[in-house]
NUFIMAR-145965 format. One record per residue: x, y, z of N, C-alpha, C, O in turn. Coordinates in steps of 0.05 Angstrom, whole numbers, plus 5000, padded with zeros to 4 digits. Example, Ala and Ser with C-alpha at 12.3 -4.5 7.8 and 13.67 -1.06 7.14 Angstrom:
REM NUFIMAR-145965
526448865156524649105156526449345156528549345169
525749555142527349795143525850015157526850235161
***
This chain:
REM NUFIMAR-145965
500554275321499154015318497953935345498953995367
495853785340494353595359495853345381496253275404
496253285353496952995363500353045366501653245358
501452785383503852755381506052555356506052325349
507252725350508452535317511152615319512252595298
512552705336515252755341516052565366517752655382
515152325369515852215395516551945378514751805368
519451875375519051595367518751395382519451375406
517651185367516350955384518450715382518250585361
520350645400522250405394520850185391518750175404
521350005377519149745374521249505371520649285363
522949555377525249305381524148965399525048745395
522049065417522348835428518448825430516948795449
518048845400514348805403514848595385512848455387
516248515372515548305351514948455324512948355313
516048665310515448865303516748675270519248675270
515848555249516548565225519748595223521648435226
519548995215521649095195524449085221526849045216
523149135247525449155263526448795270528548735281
525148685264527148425266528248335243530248205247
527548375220529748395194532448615200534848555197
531248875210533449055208535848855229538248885223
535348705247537548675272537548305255538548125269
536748255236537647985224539148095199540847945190
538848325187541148375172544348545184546548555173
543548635205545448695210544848735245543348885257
546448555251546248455288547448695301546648745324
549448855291551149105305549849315300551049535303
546949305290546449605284546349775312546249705336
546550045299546650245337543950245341542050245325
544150255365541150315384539050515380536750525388
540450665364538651035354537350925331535251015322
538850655318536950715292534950555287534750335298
532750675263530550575265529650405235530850505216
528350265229527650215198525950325190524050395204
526350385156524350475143523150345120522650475099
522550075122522349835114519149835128518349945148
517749665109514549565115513249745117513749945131
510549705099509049965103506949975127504549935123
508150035154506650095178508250345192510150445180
507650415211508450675222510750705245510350485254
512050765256514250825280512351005297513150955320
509851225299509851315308506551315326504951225310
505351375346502851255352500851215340500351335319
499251045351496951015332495651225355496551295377
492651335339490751535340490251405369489851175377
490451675380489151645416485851545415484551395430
485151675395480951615394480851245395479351095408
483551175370482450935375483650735398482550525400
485850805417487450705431484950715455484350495465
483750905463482450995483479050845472478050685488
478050875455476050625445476350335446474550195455
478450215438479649975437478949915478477449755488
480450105488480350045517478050005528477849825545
476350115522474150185530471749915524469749835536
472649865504471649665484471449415508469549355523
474349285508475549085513474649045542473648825547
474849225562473249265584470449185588469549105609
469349225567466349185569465748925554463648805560
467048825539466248595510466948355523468148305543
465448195501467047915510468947785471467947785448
470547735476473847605461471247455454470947295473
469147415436467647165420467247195389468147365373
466147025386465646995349463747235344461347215347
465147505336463547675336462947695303464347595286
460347865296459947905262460548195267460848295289
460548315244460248595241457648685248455548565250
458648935253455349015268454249215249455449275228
452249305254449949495230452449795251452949935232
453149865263455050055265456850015245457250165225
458049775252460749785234460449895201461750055188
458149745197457049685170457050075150457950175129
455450175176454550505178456650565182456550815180
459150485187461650745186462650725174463850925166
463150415157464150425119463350535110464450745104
460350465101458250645081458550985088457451085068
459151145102459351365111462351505106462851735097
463851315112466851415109468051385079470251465071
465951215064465851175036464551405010464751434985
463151515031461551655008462051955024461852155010
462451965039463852315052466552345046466952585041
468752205044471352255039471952165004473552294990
470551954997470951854965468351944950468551874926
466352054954463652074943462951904932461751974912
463251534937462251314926459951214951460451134973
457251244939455551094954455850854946456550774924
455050704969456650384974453950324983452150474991
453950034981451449905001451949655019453849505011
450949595036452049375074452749145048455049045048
450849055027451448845012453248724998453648484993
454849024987456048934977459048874997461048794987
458948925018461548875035462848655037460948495041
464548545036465548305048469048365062471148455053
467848235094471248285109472648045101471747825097
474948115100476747905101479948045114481048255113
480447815124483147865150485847955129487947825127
485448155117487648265105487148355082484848325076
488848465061488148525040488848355013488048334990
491248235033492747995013491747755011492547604993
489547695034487647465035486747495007487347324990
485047745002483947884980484247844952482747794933
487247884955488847764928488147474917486947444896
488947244936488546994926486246924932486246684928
483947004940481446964942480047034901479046894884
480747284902479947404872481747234854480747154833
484847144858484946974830484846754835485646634816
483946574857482446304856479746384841479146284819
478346544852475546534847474346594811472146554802
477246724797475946954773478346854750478646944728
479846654761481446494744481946224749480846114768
483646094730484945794731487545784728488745944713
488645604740491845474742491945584712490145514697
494445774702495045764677494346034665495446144646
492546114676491746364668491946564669491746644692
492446794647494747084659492947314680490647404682
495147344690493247534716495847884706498247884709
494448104696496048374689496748454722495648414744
499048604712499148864739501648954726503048834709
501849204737503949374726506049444745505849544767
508449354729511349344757512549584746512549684723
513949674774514749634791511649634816510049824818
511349444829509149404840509449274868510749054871
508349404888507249174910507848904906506448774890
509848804919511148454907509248254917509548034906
507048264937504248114941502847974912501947764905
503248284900500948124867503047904844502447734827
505848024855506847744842507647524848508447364831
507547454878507747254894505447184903505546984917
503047284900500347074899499846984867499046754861
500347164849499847044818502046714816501246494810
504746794824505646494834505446254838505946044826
504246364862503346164882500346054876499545914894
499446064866496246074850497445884820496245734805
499045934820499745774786498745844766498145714746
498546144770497546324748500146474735502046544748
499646524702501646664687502646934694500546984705
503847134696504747324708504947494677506547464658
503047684681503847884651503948124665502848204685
505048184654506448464667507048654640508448624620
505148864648504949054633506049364647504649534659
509149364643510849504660509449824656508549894634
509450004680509650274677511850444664514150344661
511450694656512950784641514151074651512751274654
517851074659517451374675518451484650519451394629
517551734661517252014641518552234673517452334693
520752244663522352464684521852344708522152104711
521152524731520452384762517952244770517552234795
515652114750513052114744512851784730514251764710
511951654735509751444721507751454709505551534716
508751344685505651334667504951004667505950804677
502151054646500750794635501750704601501250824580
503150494604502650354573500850334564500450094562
499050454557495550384546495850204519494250024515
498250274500496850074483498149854487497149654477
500449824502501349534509499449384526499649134525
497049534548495549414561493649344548492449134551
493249514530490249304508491049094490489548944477
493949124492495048874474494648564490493748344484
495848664510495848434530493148384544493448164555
491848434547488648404556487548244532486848034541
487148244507486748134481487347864480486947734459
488647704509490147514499487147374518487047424542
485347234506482947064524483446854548481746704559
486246884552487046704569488146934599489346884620
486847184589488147434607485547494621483747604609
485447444639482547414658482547674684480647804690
484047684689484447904722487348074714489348004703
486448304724488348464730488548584763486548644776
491048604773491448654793492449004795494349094782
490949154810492449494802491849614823489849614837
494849784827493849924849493550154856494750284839
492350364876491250674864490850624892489550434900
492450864910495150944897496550724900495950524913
498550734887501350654867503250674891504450844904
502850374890505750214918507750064894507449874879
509250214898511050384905511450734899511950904916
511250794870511550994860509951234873511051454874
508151204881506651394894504451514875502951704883
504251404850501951554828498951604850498751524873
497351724838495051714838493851774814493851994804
492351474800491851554778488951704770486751644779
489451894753487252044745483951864738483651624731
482052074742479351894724479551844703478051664695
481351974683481551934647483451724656482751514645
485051684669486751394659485151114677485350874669
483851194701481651004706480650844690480550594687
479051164672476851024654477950884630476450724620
480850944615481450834600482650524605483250394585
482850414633483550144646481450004640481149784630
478950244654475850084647475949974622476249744613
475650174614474550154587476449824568474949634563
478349794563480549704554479249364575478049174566
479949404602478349064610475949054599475548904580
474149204609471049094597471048954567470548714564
471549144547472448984528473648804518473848744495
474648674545476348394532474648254562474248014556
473948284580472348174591474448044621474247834635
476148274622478548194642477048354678476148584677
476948254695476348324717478548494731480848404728
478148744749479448804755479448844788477548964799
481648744805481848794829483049064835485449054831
482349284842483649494853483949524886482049554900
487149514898487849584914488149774922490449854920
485949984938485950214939486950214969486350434977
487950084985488050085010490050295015491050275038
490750475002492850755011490251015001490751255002
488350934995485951124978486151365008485751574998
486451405035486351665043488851785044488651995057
490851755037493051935043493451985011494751834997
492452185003492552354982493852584986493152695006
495852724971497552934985496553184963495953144940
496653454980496053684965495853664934497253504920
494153824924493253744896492653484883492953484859
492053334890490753104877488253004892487953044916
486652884879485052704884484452464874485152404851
482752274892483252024890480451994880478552144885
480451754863477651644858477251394849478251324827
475451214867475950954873474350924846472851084835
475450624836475650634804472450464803470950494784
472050374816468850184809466150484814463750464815
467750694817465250924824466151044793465751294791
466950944776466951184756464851214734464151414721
463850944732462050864708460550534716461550374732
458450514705456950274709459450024692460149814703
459850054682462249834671464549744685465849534682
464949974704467649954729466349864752467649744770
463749904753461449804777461749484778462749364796
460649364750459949134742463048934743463048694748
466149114735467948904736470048914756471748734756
470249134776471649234792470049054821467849064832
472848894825472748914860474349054883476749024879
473749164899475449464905476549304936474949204952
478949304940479949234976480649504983481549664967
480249545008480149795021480749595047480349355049
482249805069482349725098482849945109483850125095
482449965131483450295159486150215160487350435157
487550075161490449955166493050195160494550295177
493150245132495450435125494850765140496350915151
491950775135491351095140490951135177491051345189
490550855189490750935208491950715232490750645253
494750635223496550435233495050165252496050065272
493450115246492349815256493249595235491849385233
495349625221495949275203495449105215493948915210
496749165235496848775254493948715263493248505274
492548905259489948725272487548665250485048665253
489448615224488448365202485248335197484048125197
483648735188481548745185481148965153482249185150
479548835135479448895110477148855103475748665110
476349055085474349125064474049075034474549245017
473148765027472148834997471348854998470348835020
469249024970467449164961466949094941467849264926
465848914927463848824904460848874905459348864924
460548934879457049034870456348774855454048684856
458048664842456248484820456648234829458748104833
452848144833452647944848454247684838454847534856
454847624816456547424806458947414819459447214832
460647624818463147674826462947624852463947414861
461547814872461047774894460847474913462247394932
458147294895458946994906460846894903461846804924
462146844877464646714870466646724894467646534906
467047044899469747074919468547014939470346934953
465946994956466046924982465346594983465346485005
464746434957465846144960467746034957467845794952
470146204958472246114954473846214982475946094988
472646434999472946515022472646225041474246095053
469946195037468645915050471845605048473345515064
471345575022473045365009475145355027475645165041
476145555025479845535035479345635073481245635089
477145695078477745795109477146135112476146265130
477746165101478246515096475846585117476146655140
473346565102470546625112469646615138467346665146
472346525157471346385187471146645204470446635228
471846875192470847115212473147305215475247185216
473247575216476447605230476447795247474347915252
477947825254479347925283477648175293478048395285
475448085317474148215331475048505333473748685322
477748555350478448795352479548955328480249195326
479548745309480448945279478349065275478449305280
475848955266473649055268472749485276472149705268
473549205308472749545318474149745311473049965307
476949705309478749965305477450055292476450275296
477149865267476150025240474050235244474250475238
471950105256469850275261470150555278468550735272
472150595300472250815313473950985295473151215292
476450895280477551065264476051165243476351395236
474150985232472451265211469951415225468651605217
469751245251467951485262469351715284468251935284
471751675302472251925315475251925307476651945327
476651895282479251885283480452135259482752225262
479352205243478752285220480752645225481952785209
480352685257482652885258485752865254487353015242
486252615270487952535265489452425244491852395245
487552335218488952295187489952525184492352535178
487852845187488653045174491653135185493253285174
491853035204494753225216497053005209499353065204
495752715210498452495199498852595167501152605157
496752655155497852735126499152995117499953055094
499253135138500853405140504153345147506053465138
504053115167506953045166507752865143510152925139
507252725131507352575110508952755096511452785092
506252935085507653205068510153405070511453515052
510453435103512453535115514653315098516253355080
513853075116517152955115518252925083520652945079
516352865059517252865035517353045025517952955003
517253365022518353585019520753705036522053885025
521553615064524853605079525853445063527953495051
524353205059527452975044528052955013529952885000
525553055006527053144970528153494976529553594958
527953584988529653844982532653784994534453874980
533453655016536153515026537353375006539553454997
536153144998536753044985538453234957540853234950
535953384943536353554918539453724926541653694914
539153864946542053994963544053804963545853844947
544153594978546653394982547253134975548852974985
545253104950546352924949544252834917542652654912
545353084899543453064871543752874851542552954831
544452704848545052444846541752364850540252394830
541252294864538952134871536352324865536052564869
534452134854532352224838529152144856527651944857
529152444870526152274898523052474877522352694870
522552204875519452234856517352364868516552314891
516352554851513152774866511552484884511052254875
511052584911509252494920505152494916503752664925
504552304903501952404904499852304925497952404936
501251994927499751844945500851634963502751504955
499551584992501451344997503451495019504251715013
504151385044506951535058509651375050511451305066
509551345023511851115014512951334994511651474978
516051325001517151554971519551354955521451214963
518651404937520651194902522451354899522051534883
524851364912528251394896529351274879528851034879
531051354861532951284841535551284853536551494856
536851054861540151064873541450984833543950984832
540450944813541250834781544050954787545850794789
544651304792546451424775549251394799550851584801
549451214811551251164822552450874807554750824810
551250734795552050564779552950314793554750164785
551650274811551850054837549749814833547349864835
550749534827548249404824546949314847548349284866
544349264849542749224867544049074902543749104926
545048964890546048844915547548994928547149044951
550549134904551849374923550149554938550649664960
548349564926546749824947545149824963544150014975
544749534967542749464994544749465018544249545041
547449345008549249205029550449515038550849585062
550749645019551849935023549950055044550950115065
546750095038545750245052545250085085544850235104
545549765088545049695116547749625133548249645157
549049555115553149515122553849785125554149805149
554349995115555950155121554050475127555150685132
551150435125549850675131547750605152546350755165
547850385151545150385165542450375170541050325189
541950465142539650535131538050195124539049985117
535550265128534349965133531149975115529049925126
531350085079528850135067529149875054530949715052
525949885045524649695022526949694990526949844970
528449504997529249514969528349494934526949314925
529549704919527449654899526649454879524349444870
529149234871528249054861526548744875526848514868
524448864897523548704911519648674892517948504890
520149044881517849094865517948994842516149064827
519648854834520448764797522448834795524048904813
523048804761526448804756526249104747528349184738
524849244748524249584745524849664770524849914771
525149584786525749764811529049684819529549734842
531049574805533549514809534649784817533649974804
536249844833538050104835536650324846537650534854
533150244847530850424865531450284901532350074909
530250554916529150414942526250604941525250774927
525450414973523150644970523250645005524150435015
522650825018522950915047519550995056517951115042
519050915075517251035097517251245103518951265121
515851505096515851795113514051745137513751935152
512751525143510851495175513051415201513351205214
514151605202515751715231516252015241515052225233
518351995259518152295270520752475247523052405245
519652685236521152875219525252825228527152835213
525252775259527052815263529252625263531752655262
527152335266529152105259529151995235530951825231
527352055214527352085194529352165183530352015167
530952525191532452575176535352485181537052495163
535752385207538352265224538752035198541052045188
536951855186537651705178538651765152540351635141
537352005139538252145114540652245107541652285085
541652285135543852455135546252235136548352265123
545952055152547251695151547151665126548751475123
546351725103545051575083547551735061548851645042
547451995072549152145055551352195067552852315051
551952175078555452155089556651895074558951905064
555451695072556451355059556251395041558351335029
553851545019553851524990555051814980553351864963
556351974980558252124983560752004961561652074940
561351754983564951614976563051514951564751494933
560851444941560551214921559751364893558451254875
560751714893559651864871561751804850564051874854
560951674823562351694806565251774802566951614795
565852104806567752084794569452054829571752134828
568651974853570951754873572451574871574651514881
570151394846570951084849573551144823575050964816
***
C-alpha cells in the first residue's frame, strides 16, 4: 500500500463524538482502546487533501465563499466517471450536511401528519427527523433471508397507497445492513412511488465504497420517472473522512422539487452558505484523492473478511452479514439470548467494546450491533478478541 492505514490515530482529546461517549459510558476504560461507534474513521484522512487544505488556507481568505465553477466541475465529473450519471451545475444544491437534507425534503414535500416510508433497521436520522417534523413514521421493515436483506415489495405498495404517504426516505447503500440494492429492486421502488405519487429521498452518501462484486447505481439515473421523483444526497464525507467539515450534495432535476427544497433551505437558515473549507475538501478529494479511496476500500475489505472469518472460528454464535456496501458491518449477538441492554452493558462494562448498538436502528436491530471496519486491521482485531474472551462466559449452555 500507498498510503498509511496501520497507524492509529488517538483522538481522545480532539473533541472526537464516539470517543467522548466511549469515556462517558465508561470513565475506566484502558488507554489502548478505541471506539467503533459513529460512522467516521480512526485512521488519516488522504494526504492530497490534508496537503491541499494547507495550501488552500495559506493563500485564501476565511469569507462568504460560493462554490466555484471548479467545485461545480469536480461533482459533475466524479458523478458521471465513477457512477455513469451525467448530472448538470443546476441541478446541485449544497447544504451543511446530509441530515440538513432530511428535514429540508420533509418540510418541503410534506405536512405535519403526514407518512414519510423508510425501511428499518435503518440510519436512526430518518426516524428522528420524521419525529421531529411531526410527521407519521411508516415503516416498511426489511426482510432477512439468512445473512442478507431483502425488500417487502408488496408491503411497500401497500403502504405507499395510503394518499396521506407522501416521501420516502431510503438508503443505498444500506446503513446499517450493508445492502447494495440492485437496478431491478431500484426500479421496482421507482416504479411502486411514481404510481402513488410518493417522492423519494435517496441517501446515497456511502455510494463509493462498494466492495468486490457489486455495483452501485444512483437511483434517480435509472429511468426518467426516478429522474422526475428522486432527490439524491451525496457528500465526500464517508468515502473520504471530512464529516466534520459539514459539506453536502443534493442533487435534484425536477425544477418543482428543486425550488420547494431550496425555499425551505432559505426559510429555516439552511441556505446561508456552508463551510468554506468543506467545500474545498470536497473538491480536491474528487479531483486528486481518488487513489486513496482505492486502497481505503481494500482495507475495508481486508478488515471484514479477518473479522467474519474470526469471528466464524471463535465465536459461531454470532451471525456477521456479507458486506456489500458501506465500512459499517451488521452482527447478530440474537443467539446468545441477551436482551438489548445486557449486551450493550456486556460489550462496554466487561469488554470494552464501544459499537453502534443495534436497537438504535429500530426495534429490528435488538440483539444486533454494527461496528466500524475504518481503522487499523490491528486494533480492530484487539478489540475482537476483547469481544470474545467476555462473550465466551455468555454461550448458552454456561449460563
Amino acid at each position: 500500500m500507498n498510503y498509511d492505514f496501520e497507524t492509529p490515530v488517538n483522538r481522545s482529546n480532539t473533541g472526537s463524538e464516539k470517543w467522548a461517549a466511549m469515556y462517558r459510558s465508561n470513565p475506566n476504560v484502558g488507554k489502548d482502546v478505541y471506539p467503533f461507534s459513529v460512522a467516521d474513521l480512526d485512521i488519516k484522512t488522504a494526504p492530497e487533501i490534508v496537503k491541499g487544505l494547507q495550501e488552500y488556507i495559506e493563500t485564501a481568505v476565511m469569507g462568504y465563499d460560493l462554490p466555484t465553477e471548479d467545485y461545480y466541475r469536480a461533482i459533475i465529473h466524479w458523478m458521471g466517471n465513477r457512477h455513469s450519471w451525467e448530472i448538470k451545475k443546476e441541478w446541485i444544491i449544497c447544504t451543511p450536511g446530509i441530515i440538513a437534507a432530511f428535514y429540508s425534503a420533509i418540510r418541503a414535500y410534506t405536512e405535519p401528519g403526514d407518512g414519510v416510508l423508510y425501511m428499518g433497521p435503518v440510519y436512526y436520522p430518518f426516524m428522528k427527523s420524521i419525529k421531529n417534523t411531526k410527521r407519521t413514521l411508516i415503516n416498511n421493515s426489511l426482510v432477512r433471508n439468512g445473512d442478507r436483506y431483502e425488500i417487502d415489495f408488496e408491503g411497500l405498495a401497500e403502504k405507499a397507497k395510503d394518499p396521506k404517504t407522501k416521501l420516502m426516505l431510503f438508503s443505498n447503500p444500506h446503513n446499517p445492513v450493508g445492502r447494495v440494492w440492485t437496478k431491478a429492486e431500484l426500479e421496482r421502488i421507482v416504479d411502486i412511488c411514481a404510481a402513488n405519487d410518493v417522492v423519494i429521498l435517496a441517501d446515497e452518501i456511502h455510494h463509493d465504497l462498494i466492495m468486490p462484486g457489486h455495483v452501485f447505481t444512483p437511483m434517480a439515473s435509472i429511468s426518467e420517472a426516478a429522474t422526475d421523483i428522486c432527490i439524491t444526497a451525496t457528500a465526500a464525507s464517508k468515502s473520504f473522512n471530512i464529516a466534520g467539515l459539514r459539506n453536502s450534495n443534493v442533487i435534484i432535476s425536477n425544477p418543482k422539487l428543486h425550488t420547494a427544497f431550496k425555499m425551505d433551505m432559505e426559510m429555516t437558515g439552511i441556505g446561508g452558505g456552508t463551510n468554506v473549507i468543506g467545500l474545498k475538501a470536497t473538491e480536491i478529494a474528487y479531483t486528486a484523492a481518488e487513489d486513496w479511496l482505492e486502497e481505503f476500500k481494500a482495507l475495508i475489505w481486508h478488515n471484514h473478511e479477518t473479522l467474519k472469518n474470526f469471528l466464524a472460528k471463535e465465536l459461531p454464535e454470532v451471525t456477521v452479514f456479507d458486506l456489500e456496501g458501506t465500512y459499517l458491518q451488521w452482527m447478530d449477538f440474537s443467539a446468545f439470548g441477551l436482551s438489548h441492554k445486557q449486551l450493550e452493558e456486556i460489550m462496554e462494562e466487561e469488554a470494552q467494546v464501544f459499537l453502534d448498538e443495534g436497537y438504535i436502528f429500530g426495534d429490528e436491530g435488538r440483539g444486533y450491533e454494527r461496528i466500524s471496519l475504518g481503522a487499523p486491521t490491528k486494533t480492530l482485531m484487539e478489540a475482537m478478541e476483547r469481544l470474545v474472551t467476555v462473550m465466551k462466559k455468555y454461550r448458552k449452555q454456561n449460563q
